[in-house]
N, C-alpha and C positions, 0 to 999 in steps of 0.2 A: 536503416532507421531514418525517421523523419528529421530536417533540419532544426539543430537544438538555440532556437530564437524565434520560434514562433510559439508565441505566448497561448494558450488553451488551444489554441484548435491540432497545432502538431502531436503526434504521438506517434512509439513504436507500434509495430505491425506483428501482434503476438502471433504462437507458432500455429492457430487455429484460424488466422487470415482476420481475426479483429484488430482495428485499430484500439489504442489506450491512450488515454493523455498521460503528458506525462507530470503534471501537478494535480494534484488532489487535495480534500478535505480532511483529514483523518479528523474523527469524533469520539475519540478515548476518552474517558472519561471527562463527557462531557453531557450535562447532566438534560435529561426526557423533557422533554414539554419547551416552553418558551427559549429557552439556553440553547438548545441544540437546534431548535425551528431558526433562531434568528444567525447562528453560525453560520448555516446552511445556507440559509436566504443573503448573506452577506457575502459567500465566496461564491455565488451565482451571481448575483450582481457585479463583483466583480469581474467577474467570466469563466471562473473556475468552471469544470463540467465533470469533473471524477469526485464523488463520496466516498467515503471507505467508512462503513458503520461495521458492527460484527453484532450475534446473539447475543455476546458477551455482556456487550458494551450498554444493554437495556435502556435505548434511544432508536430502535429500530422507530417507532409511531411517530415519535417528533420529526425524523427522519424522512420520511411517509409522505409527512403534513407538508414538509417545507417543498419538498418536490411536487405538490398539487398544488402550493400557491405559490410558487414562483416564478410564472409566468416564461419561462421557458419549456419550450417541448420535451415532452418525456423521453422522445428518439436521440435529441441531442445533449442528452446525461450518461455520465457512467456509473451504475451504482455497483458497490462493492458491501459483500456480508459473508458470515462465516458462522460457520457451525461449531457450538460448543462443545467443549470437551466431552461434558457428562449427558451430551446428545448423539456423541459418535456411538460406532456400528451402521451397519446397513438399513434396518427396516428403522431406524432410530432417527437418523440422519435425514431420510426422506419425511416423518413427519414433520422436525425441527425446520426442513425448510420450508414445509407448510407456513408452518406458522411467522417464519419470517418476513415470508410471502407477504403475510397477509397485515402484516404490520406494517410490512410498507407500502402495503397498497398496490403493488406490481403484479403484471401478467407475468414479465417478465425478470430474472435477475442477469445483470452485463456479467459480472464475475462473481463466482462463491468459493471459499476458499473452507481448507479446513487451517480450522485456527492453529491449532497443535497438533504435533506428531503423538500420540497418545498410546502406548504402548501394546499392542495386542488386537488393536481398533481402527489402526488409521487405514492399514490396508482395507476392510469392507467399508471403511468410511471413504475413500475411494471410488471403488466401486457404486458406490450409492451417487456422488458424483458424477461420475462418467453416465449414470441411467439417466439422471436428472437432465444433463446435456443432450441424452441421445432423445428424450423427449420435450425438447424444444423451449424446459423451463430455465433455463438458465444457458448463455451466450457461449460465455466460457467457465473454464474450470481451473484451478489451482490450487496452492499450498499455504500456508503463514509457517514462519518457525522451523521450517526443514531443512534439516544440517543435508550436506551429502548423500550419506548411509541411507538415509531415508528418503529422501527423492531416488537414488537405487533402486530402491527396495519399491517402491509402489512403480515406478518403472517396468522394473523382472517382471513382477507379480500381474500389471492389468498388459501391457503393454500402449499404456498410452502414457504420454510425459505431457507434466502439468502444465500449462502455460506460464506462470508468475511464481516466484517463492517470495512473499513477502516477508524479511526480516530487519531486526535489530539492525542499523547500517549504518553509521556516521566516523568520522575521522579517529575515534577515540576506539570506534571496532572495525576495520576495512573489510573484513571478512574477505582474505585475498583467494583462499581457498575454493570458497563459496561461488563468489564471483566467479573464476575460472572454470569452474564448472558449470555451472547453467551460460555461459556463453558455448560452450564446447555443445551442451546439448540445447541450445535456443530456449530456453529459460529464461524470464524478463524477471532481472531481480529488481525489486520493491522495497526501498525503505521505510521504514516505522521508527519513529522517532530518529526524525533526522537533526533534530537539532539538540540531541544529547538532551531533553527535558531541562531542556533553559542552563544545562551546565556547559554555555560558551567562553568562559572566562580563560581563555587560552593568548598566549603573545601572540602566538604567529598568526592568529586569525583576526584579530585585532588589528594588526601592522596590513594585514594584505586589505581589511577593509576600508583602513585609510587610506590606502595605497590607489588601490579603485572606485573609492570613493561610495560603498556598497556599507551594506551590515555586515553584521558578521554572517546572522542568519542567511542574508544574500549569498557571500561567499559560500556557506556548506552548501547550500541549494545546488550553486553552479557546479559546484563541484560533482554534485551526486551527478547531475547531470550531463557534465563531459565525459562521464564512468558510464553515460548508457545506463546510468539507475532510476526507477521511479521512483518521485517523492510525496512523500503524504504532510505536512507538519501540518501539529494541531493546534488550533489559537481559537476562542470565540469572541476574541474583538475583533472587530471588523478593522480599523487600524492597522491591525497585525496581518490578516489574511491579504490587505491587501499589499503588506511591505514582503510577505513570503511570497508574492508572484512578482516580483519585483529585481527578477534574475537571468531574462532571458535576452537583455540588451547589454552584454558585454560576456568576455570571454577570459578564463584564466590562462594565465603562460603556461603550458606542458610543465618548468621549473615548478610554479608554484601548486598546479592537481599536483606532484611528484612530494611537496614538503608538507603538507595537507595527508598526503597516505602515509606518511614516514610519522604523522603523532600515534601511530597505531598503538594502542595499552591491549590489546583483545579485555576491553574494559567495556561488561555489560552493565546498562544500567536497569535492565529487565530481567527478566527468569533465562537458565541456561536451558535450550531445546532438548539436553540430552539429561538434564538431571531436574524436573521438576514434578510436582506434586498435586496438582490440581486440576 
């Protein structure tokens, strides 16, 4: 893995020989047009170079816009999107990427993920991934939301293993499971809301941030990051974006990653991958 203090330009070296940075934008719910143009253009300013939009998230075009005027090269961004639920299956999947395609403006997509494990679906929603890659539209390929069983399971079934599982990931869910398994199979796990959705109000993160003189938000950061996780947080002040890259010049004591994994609640503050509805 690349050395973790080099601010935008380092990243791991996913299992298809792409480099990834390992900060990014995440734009969940964060609203089309101006809102999301100017996030965008303020964590590029910064130096951010990883996006992570989804179909979902209906800010693909704002999205689009801010990476045609922000005066960085199209080569040296990393864009991320995902196919929706009610878009999965095979021939379903390949239109929906169309269309995301086209909303952001790209030849091409760095990584496209399927959003959810969707029961019945995700395996040919899969498949329709791996065509998209083998035809040159899309860089790499991976997952959001996949527990074990199902990273398995599309495994068995293509034999190709996803590059990234982007999940739920911060102190309050370690996902120890998780994590040990996509290291065992070279899987780059991906955190989505790393900073608990602004629910940081915890001592021990508080104590180590005055301790080192950081946020708090800093500390989770680092932290994801001596675990080898990628991080997305989402913020559209610019203020903010630029105090979440703000993690790469200091180092936690092995003690304190160790007290950090031990607030573990397996406390989602999202939907459960294995029990949801939409």
């Amino acid at each position: 893995m690349s050395q973790l203090n080099a601010p935008f330009t380092g990243g791991p070296t996913l299992n298809d020989g792409v480099t990834m940075p390992w900060l990014g934008l995440g734009v969940w719910q964060t609203k089309d047009g101006d809102e999301v143009i100017q996030a965008v253009k303020a964590a590029v300013e910064t130096g951010y170079r990883s996006i992570d939009t989804a179909a979902g998230y209906n800010n693909e075009e704002g999205v689009g816009q801010a990476i045609r005027e922000c005066g960085v090269p199209r080569e040296e961004l990393f864009i991320t999107t995902k196919v929706r639920n009610p878009d999965q299956g095979y021939e379903s999947t390949l239109k929906a990427f169309e269309v995301s395609r086209k909303k952001l403006g790209l030849e091409q997509i760095d990584l496209y993920l399927i959003h959810w494990p969707v029961a019945g679906k995700y395996k040919e929603t899969w498949k329709a991934l791996i065509h998209l890659q083998k035809e040159g539209l899309v860089k790499s390929i991976g997952v959001s939301n996949f527990q074990t069983h199902h990273l398995q399971d599309i495994i068995d079934d293509s034999g190709v293993v996803p590059v990234v599982d982007q999940v739920e990931f911060h102190p309050l869910l370690t996902q120890r499971e998780l994590l040990k398994y996509t290291r065992e199979h070279d899987i780059q796990l991906e955190a989505w809301s790393p900073l608990m959705q602004g629910n940081l109000d915890l001592p021990l993160l508080k104590e180590l941030a005055e301790r080192y003189g950081k946020t708090v938000a800093q500390i989770v950061l680092r932290w994801d990051l001596q675990q080898g996780v990628i991080t997305i947080p989402k913020s559209v002040h610019a203020e903010r974006i630029i105090e979440n890259a703000g993690f790469f010049d200091f180092t936690l004591s092995d003690d304190d990653v160790k007290a950090i994994e031990d607030l573990n609640q397996n406390h989602r503050f999202g939907p459960d991958p294995d029990n949801f509805n939409f």
